[in-house]
SEZA-887056 format. One record per atom (N, C-alpha, C): residue in three letters; atom name; x, y, z. Coordinates in steps of 0.2 Angstrom, whole numbers, plus 2048, in hexadecimal, padded with zeros to 3 digits. Atoms other than C-alpha are relative to their C-alpha. Layout:
N
+--------+-------+-----+-----+-----+
! residu ! atome !   x !   y !   z !
+--------+-------+-----+-----+-----+
!    ALA !    CA !   X !   Y !   Z !
...
+--------+-------+-----+-----+-----+
END
This chain:
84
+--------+-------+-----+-----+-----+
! residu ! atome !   x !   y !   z !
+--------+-------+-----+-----+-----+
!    UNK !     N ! 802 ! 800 ! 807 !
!    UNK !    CA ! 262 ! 47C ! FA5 !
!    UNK !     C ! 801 ! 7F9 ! 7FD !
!    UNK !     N ! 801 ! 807 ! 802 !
!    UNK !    CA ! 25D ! 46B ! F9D !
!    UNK !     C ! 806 ! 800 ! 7FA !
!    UNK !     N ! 7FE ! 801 ! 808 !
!    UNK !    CA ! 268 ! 471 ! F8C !
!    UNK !     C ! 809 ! 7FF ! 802 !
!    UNK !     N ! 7F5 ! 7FC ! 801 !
!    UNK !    CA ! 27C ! 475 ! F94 !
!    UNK !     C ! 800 ! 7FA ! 806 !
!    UNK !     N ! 7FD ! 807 ! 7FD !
!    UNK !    CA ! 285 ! 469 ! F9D !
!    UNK !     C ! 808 ! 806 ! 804 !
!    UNK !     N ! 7F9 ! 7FC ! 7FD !
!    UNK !    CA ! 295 ! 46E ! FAB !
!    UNK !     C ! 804 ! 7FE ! 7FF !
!    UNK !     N ! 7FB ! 800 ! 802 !
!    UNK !    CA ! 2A4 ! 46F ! FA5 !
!    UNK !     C ! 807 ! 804 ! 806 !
!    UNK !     N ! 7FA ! 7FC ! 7FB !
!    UNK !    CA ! 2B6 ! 471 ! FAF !
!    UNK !     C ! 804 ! 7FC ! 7FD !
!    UNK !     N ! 7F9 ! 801 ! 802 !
!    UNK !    CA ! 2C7 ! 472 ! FA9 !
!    UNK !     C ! 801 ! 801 ! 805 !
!    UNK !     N ! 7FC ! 7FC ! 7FA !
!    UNK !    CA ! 2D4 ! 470 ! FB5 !
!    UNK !     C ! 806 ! 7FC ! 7FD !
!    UNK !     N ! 7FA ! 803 ! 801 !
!    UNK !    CA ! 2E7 ! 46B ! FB6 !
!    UNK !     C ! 801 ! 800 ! 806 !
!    UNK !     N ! 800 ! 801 ! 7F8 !
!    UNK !    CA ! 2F0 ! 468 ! FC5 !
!    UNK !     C ! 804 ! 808 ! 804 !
!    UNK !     N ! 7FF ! 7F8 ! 7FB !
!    UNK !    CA ! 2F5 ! 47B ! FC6 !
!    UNK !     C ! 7FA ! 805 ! 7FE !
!    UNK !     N ! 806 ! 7FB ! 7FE !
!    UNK !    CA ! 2E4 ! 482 ! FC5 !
!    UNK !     C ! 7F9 ! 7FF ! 7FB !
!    UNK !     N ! 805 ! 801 ! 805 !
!    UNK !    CA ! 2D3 ! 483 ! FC0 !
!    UNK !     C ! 7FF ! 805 ! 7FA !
!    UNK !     N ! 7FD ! 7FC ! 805 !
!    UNK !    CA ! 2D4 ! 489 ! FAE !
!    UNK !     C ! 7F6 ! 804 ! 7FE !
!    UNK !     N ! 808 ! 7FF ! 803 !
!    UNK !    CA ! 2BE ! 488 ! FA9 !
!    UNK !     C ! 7FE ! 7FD ! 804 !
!    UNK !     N ! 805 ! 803 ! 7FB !
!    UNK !    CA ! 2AF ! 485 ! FB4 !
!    UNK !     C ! 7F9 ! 804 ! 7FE !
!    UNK !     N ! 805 ! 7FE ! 802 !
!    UNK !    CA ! 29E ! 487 ! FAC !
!    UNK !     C ! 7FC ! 7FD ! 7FC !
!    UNK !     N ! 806 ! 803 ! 804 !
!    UNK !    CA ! 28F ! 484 ! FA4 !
!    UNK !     C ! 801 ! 800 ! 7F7 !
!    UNK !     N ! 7FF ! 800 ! 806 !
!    UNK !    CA ! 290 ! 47E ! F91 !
!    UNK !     C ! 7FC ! 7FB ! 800 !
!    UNK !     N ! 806 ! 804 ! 805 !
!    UNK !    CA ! 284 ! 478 ! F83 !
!    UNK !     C ! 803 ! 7FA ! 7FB !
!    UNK !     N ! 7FC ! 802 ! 805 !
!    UNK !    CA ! 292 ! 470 ! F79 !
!    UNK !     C ! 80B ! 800 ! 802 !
!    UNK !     N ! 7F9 ! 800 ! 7FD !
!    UNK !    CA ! 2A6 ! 469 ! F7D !
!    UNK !     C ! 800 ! 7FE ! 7FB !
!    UNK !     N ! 7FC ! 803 ! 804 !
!    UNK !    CA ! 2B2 ! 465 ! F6E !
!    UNK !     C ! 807 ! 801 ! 804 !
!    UNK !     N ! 7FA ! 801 ! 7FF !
!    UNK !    CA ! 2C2 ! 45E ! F72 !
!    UNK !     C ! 804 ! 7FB ! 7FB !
!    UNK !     N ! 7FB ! 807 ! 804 !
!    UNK !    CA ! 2D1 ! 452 ! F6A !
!    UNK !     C ! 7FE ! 7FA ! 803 !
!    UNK !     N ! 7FF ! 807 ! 7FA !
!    UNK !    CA ! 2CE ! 440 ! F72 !
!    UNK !     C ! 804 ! 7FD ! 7FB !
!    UNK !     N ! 7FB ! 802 ! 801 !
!    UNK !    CA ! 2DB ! 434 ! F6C !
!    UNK !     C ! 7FE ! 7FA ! 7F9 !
!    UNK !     N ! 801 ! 803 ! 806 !
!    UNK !    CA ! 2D1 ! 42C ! F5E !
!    UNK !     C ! 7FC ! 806 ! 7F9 !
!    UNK !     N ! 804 ! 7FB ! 803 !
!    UNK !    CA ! 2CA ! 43B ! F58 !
!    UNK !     C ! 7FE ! 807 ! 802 !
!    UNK !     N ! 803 ! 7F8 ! 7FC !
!    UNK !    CA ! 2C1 ! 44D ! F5C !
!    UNK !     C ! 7FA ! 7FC ! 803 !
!    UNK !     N ! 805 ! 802 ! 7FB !
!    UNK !    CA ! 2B3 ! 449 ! F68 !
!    UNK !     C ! 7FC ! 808 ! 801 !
!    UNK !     N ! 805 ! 7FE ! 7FD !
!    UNK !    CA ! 2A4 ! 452 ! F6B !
!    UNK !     C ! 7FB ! 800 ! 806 !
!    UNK !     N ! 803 ! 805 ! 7F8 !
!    UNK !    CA ! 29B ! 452 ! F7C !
!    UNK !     C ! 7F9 ! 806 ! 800 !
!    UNK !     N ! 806 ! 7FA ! 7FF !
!    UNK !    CA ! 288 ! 45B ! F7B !
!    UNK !     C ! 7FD ! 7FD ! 809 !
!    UNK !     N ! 804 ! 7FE ! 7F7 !
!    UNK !    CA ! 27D ! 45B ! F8E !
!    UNK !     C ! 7FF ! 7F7 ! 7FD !
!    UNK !     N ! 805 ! 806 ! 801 !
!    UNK !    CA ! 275 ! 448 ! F90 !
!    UNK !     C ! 806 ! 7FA ! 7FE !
!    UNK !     N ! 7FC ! 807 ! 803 !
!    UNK !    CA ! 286 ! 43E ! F88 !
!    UNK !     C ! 801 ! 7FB ! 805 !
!    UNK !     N ! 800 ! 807 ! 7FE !
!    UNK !    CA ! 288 ! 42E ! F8C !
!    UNK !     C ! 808 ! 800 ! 804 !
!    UNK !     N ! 7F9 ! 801 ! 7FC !
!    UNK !    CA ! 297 ! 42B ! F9C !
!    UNK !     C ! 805 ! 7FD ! 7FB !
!    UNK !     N ! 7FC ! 801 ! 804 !
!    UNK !    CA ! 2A8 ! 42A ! F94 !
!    UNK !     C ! 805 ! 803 ! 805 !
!    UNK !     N ! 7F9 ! 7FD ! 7FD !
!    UNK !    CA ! 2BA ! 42C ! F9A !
!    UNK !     C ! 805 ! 7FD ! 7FC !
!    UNK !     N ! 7FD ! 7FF ! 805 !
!    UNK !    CA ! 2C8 ! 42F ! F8E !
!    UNK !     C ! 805 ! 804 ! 800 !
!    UNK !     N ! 7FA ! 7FC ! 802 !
!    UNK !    CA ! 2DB ! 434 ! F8A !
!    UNK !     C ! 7FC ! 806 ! 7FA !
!    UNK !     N ! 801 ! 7FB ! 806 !
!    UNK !    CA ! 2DA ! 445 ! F80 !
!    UNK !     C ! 807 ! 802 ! 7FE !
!    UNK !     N ! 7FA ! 7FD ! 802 !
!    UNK !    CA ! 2E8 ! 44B ! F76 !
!    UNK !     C ! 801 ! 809 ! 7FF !
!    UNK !     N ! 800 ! 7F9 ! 802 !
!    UNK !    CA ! 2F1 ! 45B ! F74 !
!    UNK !     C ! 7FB ! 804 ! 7FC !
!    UNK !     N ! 801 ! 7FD ! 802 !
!    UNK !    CA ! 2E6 ! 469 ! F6E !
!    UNK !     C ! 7FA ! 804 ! 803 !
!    UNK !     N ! 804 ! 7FB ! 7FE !
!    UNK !    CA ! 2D8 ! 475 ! F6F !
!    UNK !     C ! 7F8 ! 7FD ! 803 !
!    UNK !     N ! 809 ! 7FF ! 7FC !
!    UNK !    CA ! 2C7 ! 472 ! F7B !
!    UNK !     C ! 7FC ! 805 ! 7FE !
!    UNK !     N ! 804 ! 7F9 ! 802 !
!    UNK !    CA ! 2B9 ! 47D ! F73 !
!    UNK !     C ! 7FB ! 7FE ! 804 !
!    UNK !     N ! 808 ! 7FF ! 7FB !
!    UNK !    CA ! 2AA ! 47F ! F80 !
!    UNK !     C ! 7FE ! 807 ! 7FD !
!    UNK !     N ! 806 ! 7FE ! 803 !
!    UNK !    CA ! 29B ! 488 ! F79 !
!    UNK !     C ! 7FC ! 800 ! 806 !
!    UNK !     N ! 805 ! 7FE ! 7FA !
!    UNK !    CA ! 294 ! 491 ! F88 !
!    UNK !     C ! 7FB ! 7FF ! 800 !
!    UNK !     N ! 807 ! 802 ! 804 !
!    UNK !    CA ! 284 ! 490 ! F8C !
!    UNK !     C ! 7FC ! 809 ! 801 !
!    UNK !     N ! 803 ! 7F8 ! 801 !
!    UNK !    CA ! 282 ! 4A5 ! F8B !
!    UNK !     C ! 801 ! 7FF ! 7F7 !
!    UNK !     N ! 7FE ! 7FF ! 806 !
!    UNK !    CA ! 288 ! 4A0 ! F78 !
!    UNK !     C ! 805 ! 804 ! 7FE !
!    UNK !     N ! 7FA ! 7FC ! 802 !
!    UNK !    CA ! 299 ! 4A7 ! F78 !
!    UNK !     C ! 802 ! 7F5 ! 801 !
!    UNK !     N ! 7FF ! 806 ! 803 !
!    UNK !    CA ! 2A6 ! 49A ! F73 !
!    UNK !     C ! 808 ! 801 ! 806 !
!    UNK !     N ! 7F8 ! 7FE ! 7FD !
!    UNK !    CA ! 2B9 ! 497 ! F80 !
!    UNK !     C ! 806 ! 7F9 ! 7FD !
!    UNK !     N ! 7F9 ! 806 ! 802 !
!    UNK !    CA ! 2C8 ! 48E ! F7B !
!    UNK !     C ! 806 ! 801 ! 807 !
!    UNK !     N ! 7FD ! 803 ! 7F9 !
!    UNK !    CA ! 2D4 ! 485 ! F86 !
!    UNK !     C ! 804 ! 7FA ! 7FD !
!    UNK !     N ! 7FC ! 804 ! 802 !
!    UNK !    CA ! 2E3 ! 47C ! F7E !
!    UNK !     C ! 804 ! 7FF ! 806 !
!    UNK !     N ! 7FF ! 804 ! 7FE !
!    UNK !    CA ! 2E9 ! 46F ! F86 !
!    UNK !     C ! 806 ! 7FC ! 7FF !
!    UNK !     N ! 7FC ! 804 ! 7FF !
!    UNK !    CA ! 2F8 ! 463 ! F88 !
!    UNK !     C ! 800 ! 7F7 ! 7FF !
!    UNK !     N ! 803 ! 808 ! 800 !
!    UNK !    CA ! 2EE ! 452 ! F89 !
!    UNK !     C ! 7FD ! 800 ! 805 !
!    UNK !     N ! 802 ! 801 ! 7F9 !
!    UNK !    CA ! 2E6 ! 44B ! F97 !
!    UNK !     C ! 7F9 ! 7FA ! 801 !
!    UNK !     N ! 808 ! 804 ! 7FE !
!    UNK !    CA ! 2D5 ! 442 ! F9D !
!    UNK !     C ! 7FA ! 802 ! 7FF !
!    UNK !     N ! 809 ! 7FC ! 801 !
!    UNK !    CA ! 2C3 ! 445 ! F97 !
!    UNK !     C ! 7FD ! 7FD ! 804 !
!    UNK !     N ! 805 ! 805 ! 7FC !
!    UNK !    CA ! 2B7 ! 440 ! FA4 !
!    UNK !     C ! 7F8 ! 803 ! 7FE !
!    UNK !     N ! 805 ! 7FE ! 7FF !
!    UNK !    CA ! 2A5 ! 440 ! FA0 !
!    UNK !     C ! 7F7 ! 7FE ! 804 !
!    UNK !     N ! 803 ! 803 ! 7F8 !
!    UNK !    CA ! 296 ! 43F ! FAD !
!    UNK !     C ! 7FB ! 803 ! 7FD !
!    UNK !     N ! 80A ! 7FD ! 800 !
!    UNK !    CA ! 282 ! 442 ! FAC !
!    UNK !     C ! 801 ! 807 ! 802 !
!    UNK !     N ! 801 ! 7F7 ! 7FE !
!    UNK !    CA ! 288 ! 453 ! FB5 !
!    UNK !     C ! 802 ! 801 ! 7FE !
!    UNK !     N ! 7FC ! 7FD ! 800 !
!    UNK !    CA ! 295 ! 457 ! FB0 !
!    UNK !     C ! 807 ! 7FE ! 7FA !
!    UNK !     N ! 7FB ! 800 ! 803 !
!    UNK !    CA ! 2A6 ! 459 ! FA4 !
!    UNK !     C ! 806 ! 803 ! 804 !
!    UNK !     N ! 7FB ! 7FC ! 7FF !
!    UNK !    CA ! 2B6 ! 458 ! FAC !
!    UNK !     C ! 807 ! 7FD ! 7FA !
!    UNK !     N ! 7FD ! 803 ! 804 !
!    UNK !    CA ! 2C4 ! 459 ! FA1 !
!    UNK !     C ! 80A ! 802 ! 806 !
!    UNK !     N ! 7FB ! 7FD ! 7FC !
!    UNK !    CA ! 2D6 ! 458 ! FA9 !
!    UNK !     C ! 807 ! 801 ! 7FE !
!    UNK !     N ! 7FB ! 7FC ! 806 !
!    UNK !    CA ! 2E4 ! 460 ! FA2 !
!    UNK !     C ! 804 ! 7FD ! 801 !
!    UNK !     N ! 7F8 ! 802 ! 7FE !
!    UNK !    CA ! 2F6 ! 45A ! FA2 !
!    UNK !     C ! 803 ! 809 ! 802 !
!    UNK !     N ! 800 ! 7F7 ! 800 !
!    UNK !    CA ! 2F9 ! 46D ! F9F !
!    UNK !     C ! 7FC ! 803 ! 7FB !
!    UNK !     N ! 806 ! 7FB ! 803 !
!    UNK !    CA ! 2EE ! 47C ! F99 !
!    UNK !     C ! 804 ! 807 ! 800 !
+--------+-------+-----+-----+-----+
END
């Protein structure tokens, strides 16, 4: 699907989300951040709080977080968790 983009939470004790999404909100360390399909490469501390991924069935998952690393790719969203 041209419109959703892959998204993977993980920590180093397990993969928490892996899936297709239209839409990622997270903390990053200047702001809240938005990530739709097509965003532009970006890598980024994220701060304590809640990840909202916006499936792409249009259900909604949460996923609070510790901090950690936002990696953004042409495929893909991985976000790495400190803890989840």
């Amino acid at each position: 699907m041209a419109n959703t983009i892959h998204v993977d939470v993980v920590s180093a004790e397990e993969q928490i989300f892996s899936g297709e999404a239209e839409f990622v909100a997270l903390p990053g360390e200047a702001g809240e951040l938005g990530i739709y399909p097509k965003h532009t490469p970006l890598i980024t501390r994220i701060r304590p709080g809640a990840v909202r991924i916006q499936t792409a069935n249009g259900g909604e998952e949460f996923v609070f977080v510790a901090g950690g690393i936002l990696e953004v790719q042409p495929n893909g969203v991985t976000v790495l968790a400190d803890t989840a």
